[in-house]
KEKE-3310 file (N, C-alpha, C; in steps of 0.2 Angstrom, whole numbers, plus 5000, padded with zeros to 4 digits):
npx = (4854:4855:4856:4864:4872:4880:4885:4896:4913:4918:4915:4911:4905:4895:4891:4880:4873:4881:4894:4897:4897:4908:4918:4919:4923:4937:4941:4940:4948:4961:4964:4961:4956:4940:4934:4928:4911:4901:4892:4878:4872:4862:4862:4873:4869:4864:4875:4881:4872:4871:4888:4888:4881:4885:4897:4895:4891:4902:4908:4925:4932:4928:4927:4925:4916:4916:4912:4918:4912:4903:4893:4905:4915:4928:4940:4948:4937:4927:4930:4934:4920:4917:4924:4926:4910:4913:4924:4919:4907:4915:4926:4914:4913:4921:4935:4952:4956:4963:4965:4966:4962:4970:4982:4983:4973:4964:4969:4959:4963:4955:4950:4951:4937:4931:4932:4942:4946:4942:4945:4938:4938:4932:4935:4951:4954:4964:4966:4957:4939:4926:4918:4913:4912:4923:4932:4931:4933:4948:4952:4951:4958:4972:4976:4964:4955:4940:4937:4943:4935:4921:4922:4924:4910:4903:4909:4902:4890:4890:4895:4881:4875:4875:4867:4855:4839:4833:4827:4831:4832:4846:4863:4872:4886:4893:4891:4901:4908:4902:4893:4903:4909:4897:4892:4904:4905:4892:4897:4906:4908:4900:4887:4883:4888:4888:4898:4905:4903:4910:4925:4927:4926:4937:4934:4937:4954:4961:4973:4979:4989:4981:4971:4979:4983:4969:4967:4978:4975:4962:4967:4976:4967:4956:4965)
npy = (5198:5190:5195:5185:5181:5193:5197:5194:5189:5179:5161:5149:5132:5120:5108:5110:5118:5116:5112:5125:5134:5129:5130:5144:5144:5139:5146:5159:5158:5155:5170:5173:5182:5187:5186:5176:5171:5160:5148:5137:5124:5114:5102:5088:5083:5095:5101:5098:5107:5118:5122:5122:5134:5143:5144:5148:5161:5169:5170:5174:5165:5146:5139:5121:5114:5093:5080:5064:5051:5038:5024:5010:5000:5002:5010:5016:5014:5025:5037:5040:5037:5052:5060:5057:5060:5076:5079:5075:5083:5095:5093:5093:5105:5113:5110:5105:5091:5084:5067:5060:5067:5081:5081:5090:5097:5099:5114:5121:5129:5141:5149:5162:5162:5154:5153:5152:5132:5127:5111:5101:5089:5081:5070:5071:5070:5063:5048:5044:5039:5047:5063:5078:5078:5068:5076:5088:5079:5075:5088:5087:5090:5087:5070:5073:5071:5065:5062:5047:5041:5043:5037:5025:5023:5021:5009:5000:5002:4997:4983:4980:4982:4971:4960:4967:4972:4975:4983:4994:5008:5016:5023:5022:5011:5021:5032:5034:5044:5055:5053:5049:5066:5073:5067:5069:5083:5083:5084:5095:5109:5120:5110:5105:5112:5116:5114:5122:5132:5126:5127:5142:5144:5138:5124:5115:5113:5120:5122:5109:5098:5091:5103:5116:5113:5112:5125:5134:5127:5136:5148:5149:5147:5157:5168)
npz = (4811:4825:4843:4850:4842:4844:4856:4863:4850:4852:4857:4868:4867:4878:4886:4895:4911:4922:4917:4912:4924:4930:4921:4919:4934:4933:4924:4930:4941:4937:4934:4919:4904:4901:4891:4882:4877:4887:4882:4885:4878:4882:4881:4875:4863:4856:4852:4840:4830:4834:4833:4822:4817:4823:4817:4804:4808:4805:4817:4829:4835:4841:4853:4860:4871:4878:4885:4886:4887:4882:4883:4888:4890:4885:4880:4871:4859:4865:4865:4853:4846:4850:4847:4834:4831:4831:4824:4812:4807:4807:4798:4786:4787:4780:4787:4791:4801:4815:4815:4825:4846:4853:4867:4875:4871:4858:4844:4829:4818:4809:4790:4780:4780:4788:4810:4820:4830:4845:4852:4867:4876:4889:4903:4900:4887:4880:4889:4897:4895:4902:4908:4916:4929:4931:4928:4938:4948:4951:4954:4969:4984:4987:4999:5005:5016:5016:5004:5004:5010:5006:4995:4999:5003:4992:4986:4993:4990:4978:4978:4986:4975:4969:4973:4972:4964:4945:4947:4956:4961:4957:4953:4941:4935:4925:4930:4941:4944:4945:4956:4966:4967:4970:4983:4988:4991:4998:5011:5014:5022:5017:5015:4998:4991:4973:4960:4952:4960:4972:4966:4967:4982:4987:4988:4981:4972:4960:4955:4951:4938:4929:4927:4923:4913:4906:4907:4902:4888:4885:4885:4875:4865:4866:4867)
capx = (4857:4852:4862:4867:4880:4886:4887:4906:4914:4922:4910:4915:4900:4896:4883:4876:4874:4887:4901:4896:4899:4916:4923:4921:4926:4943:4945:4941:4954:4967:4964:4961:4951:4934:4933:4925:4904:4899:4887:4875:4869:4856:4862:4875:4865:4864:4882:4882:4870:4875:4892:4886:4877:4892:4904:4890:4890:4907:4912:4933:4932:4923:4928:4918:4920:4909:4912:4919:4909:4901:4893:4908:4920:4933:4943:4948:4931:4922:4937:4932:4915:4915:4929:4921:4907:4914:4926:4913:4905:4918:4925:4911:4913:4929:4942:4958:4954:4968:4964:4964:4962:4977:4982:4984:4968:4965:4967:4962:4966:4953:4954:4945:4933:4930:4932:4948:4940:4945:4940:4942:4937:4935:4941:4958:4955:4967:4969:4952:4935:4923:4913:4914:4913:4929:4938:4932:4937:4955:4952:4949:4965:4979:4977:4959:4953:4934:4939:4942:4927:4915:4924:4921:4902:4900:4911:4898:4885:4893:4893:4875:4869:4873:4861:4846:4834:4836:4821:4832:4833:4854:4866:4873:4891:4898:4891:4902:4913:4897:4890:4908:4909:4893:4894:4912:4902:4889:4901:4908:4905:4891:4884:4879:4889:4889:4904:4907:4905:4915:4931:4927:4927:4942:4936:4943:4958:4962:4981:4982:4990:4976:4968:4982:4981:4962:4967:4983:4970:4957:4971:4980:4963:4955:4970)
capy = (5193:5190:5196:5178:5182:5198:5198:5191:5185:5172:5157:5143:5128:5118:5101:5111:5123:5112:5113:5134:5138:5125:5133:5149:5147:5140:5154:5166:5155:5157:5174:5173:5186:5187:5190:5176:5170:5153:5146:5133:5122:5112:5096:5086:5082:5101:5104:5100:5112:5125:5124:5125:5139:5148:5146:5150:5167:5172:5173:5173:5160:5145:5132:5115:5106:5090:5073:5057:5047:5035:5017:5006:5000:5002:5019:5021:5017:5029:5044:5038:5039:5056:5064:5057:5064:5081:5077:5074:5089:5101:5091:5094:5111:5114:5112:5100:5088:5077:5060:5060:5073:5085:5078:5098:5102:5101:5119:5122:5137:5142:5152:5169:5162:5151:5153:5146:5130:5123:5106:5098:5081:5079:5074:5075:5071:5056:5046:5041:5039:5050:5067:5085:5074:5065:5083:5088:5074:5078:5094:5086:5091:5079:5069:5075:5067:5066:5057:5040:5039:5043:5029:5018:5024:5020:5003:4997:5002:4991:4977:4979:4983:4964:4959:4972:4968:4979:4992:4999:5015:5015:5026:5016:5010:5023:5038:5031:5050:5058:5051:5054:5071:5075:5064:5074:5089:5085:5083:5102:5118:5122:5106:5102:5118:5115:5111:5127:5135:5121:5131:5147:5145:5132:5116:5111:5115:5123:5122:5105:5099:5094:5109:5120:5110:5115:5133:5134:5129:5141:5154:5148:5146:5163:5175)
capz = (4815:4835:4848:4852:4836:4842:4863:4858:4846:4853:4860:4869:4869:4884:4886:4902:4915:4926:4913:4911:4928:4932:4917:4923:4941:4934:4922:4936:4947:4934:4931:4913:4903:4903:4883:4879:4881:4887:4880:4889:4873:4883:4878:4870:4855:4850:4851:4832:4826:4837:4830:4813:4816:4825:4811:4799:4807:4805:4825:4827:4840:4845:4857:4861:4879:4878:4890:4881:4891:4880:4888:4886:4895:4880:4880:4862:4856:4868:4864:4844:4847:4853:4843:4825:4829:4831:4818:4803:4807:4806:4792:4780:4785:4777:4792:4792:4804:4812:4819:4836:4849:4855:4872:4879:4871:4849:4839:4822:4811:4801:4785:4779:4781:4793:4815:4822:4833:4851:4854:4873:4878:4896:4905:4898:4880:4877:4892:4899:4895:4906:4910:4919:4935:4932:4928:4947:4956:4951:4957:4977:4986:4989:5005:5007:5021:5017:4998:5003:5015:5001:4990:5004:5005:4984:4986:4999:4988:4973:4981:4988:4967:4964:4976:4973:4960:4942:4948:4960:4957:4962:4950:4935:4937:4923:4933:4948:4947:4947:4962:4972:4969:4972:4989:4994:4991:5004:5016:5015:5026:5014:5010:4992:4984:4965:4958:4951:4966:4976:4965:4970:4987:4985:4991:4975:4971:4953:4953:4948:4932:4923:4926:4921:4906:4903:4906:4896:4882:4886:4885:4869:4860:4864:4868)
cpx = (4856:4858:4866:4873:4885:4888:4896:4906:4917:4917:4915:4907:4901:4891:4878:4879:4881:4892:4902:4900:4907:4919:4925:4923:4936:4946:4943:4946:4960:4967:4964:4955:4944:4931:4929:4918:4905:4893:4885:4870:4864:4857:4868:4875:4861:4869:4883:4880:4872:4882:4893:4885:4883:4896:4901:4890:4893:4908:4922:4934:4929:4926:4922:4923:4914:4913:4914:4918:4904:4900:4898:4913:4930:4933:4944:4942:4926:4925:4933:4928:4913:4919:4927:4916:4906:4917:4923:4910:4910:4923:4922:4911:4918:4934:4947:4957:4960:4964:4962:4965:4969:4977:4981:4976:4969:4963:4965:4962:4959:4953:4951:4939:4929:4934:4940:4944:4945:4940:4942:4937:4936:4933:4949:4961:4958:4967:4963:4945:4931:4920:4917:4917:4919:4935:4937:4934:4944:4955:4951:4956:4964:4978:4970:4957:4945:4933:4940:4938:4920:4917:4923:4915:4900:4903:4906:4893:4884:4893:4887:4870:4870:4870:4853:4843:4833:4830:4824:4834:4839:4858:4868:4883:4896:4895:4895:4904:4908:4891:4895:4910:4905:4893:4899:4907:4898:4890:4904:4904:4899:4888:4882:4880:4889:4898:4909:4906:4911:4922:4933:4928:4933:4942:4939:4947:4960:4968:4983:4985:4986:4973:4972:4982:4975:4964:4971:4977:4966:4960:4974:4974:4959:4959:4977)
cpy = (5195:5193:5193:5179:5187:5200:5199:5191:5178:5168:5148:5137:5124:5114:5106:5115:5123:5114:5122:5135:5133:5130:5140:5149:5145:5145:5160:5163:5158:5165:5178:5179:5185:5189:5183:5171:5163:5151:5136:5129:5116:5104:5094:5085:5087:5104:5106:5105:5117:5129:5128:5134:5146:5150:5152:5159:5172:5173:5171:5168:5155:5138:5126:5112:5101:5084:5069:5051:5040:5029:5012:5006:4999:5010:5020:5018:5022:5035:5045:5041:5046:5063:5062:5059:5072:5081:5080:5081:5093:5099:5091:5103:5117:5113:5106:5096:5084:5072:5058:5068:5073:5083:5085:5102:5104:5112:5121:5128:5136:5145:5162:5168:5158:5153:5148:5141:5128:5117:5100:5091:5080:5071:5075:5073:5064:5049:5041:5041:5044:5056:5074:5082:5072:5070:5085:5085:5076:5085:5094:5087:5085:5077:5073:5068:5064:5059:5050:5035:5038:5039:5023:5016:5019:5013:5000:4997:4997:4984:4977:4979:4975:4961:4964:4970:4975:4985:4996:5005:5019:5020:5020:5018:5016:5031:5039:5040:5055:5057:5053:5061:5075:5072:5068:5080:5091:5086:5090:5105:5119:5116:5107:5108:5115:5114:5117:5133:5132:5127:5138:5148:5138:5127:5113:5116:5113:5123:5115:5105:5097:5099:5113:5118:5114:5122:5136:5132:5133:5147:5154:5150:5153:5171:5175)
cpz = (4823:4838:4851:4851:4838:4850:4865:4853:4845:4857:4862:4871:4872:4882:4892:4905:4920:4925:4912:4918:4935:4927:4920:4931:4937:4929:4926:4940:4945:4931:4922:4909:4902:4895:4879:4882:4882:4888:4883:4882:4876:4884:4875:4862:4853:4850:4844:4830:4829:4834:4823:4813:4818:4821:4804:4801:4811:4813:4824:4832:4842:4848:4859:4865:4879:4882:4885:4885:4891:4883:4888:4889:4890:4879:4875:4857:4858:4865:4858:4844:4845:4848:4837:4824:4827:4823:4811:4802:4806:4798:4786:4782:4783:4781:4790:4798:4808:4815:4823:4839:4853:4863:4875:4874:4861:4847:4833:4821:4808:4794:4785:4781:4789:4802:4815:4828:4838:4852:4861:4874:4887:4898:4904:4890:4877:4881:4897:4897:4902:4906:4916:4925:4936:4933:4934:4950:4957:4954:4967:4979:4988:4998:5009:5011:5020:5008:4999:5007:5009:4996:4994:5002:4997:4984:4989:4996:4980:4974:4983:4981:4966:4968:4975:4963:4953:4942:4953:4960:4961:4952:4944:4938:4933:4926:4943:4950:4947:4954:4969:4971:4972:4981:4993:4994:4994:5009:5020:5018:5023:5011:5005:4988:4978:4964:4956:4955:4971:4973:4968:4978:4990:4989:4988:4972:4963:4952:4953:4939:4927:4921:4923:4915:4903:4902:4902:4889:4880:4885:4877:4865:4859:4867:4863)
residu = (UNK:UNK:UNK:UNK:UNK:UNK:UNK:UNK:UNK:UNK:UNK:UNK:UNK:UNK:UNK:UNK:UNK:UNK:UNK:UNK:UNK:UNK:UNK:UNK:UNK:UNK:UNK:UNK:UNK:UNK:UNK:UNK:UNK:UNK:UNK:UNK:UNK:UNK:UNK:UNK:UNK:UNK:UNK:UNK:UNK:UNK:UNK:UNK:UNK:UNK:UNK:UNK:UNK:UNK:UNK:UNK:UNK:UNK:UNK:UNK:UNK:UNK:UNK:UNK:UNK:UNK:UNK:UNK:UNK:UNK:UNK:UNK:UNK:UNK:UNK:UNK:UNK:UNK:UNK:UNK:UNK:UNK:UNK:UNK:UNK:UNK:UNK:UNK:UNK:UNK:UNK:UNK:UNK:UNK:UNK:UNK:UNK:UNK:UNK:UNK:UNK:UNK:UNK:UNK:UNK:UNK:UNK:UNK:UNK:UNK:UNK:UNK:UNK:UNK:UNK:UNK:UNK:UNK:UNK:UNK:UNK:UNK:UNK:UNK:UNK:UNK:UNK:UNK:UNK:UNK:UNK:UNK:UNK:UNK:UNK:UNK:UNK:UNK:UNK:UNK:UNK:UNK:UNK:UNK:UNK:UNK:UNK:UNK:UNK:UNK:UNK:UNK:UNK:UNK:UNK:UNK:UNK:UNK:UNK:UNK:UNK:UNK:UNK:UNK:UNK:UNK:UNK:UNK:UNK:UNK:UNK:UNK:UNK:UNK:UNK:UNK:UNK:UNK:UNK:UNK:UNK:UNK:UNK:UNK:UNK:UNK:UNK:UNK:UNK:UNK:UNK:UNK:UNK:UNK:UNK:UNK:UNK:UNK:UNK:UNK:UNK:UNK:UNK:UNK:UNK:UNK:UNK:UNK:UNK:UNK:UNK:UNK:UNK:UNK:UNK:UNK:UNK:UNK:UNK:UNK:UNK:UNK:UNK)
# end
């Protein structure tokens, strides 16, 4: 067995580097242990095999953070989407599944055999459609000043897409919370810190209640 299997035993899977070093700023924020790996799986569309492969080889923990950010402007079919595909998969691999995802973050039990599993949804699992980006914005302090300037800048650029011609090479409309945090983020002291730096050096602030959310899960699932 690689060393993959035995660095930990607890694994937590992520779509991307992005989502690696957000997690870990807010669990260095909240002072949380440091007990379990995070794994950078490349892609959403190798969440699944990875998972297999993790369960497959006996680890005691494995959490999955993935976007529910599917192309549509309907929220409980993107959620669906997103959570059936996880779903089936750990379905056939013996777990109890429920239905829908846990608003504070789904846990399952597994048995002798099988890993106990976390599964999060961002950004907050039940309630919206969207991506890591969306879990950052909420992270922008209250009565920031610089936040409804760069929603301005993206409004002004919305109205300018229904006159440009469809080769222009302008963000799409369901990456809008990706383009304003990136935008607030050029704005800061250190222009263009990553996301997961922004916490560390608390542009974004981590003692919101979603995020106490995220991290109360992160705590439940591997402590």
């Amino acid at each position: 067995m690689t060393n993959k299997y035995k660095k930990f035993p607890k694994k937590l899977l992520v779509e991307g580097k992005d989502d690696l070093y957000v997690i870990a700023g807010v669990r260095d924020g909240y002072k949380l242990p440091a007990n379990f790996e995070i794994i950078d799986c490349e892609g959403v569309e190798n969440i699944s095999d990875n998972l297999l492969a993790y369960i497959k080889s006996r680890q005691e923990v494995i959490g999955v953070v993935v976007d529910a950010d599917a192309d549509t402007s309907n929220i409980e079919d993107s959620l669906k989407a997103r959570w059936d595909s996880l779903r089936d998969v750990l379905a056939n691999a013996g777990y109890q599944m429920p239905k829908i995802p846990n608003v504070n973050g789904t846990i399952i039990e597994g048995n002798d055999r099988n890993p106990r599993i976390g599964i999060w949804l961002m950004p907050d699992n039940v309630q919206q459609p969207g991506m890591l980006e969306d879990f950052a914005t909420t992270l922008i302090p209250l009565n920031d000043l610089l936040k409804p300037v760069a929603e301005q800048v993206l409004a002004q650029i919305g109205a300018m897409r229904s006159t440009a011609t469809e080769q222009s090479p302008w963000f799409k409309p369901i990456h809008h919370s990706k383009a304003l945090i990136h935008t607030w983020l050029a704005w800061q002291e250190s222009p263009g810190t990553p996301m997961g730096l922004a916490i560390t050096k608390t542009y974004l602030d981590h003692n919101t209640e979603l995020c106490r959310r995220f991290a109360d899960w992160l705590q439940r699932l591997f402590n």
